[in-house]
C-alpha positions as CSV (number, residue, x, y, z in Angstrom):
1,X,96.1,75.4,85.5
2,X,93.9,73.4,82.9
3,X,90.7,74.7,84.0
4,X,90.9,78.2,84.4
5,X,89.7,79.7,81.3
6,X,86.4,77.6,81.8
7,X,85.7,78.9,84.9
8,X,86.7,82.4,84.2
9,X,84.4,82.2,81.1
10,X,81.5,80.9,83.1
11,X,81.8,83.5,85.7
12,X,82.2,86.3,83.5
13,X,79.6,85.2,81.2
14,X,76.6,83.8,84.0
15,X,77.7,85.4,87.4
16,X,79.4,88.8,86.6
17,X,78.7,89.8,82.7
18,X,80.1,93.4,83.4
19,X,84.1,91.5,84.0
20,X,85.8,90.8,81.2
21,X,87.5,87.7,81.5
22,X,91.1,88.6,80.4
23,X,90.8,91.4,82.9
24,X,89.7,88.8,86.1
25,X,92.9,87.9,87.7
26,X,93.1,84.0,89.1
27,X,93.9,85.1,92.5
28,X,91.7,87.6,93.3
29,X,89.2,86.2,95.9
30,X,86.0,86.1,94.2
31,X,83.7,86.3,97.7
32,X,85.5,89.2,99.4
33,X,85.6,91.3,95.8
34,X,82.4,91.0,95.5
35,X,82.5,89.3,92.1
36,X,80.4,86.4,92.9
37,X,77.8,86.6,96.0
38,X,76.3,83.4,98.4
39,X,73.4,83.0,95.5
40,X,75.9,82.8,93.0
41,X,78.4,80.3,94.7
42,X,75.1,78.0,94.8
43,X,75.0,78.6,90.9
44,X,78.5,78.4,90.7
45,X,78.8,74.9,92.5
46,X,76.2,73.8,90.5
47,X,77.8,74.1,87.3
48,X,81.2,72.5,88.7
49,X,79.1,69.5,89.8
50,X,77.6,69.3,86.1
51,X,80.8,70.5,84.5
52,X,83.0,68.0,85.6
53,X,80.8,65.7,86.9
54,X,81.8,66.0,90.7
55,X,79.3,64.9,93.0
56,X,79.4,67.5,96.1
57,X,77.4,65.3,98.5
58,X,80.2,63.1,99.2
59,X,82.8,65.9,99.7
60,X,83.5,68.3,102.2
61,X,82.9,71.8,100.7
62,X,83.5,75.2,102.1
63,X,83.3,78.5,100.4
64,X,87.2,79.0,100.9
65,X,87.3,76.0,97.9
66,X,86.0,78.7,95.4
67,X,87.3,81.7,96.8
68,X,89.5,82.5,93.1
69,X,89.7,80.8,90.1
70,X,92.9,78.8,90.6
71,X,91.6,76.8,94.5
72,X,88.4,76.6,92.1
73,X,91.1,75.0,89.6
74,X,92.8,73.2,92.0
75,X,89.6,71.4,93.7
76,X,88.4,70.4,90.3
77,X,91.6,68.8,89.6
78,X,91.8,67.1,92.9
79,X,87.9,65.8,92.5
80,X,88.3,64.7,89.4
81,X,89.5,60.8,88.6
82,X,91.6,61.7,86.0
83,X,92.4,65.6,86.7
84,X,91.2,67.1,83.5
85,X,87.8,66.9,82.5
């Protein structure tokens, strides 16, 4: 997917510095690891809505839509007119 080496840079660099991000699979679920925590996912959503400009007021969010970096991926793609950035 076209967007996971941004996110896996942004969490490895902002949210979890000690991962490095060739060793962060896609499909590990971020929440349950313990790689990102419920302060974190507010940062994290934050940077997707200024990232790729999607505005999370008018969408239905729930932390299952960030639990590894591909559904992160896959609901930028889908919220995004064009599906890149």
């Amino acid at each position: 997917m076209i967007h996971e080496q941004n996110i896996k840079a942004y969490i490895c660099e902002e949210l979890a510095p000690d991962i490095d991000p060739a060793s962060l699979p896609t499909n590990i679920d971020l929440l349950s690891n313990g790689v990102i925590d419920s302060l974190s996912l507010v940062r994290f959503i934050i940077w997707i809505e200024e990232e790729y400009g999607i505005s999370m007021d008018s969408i239905d969010i729930a932390p299952e839509d960030f639990g590894s970096v591909e559904k992160v991926s896959t609901f930028i793609e889908l919220h995004t007119v064009s599906g890149i950035d």
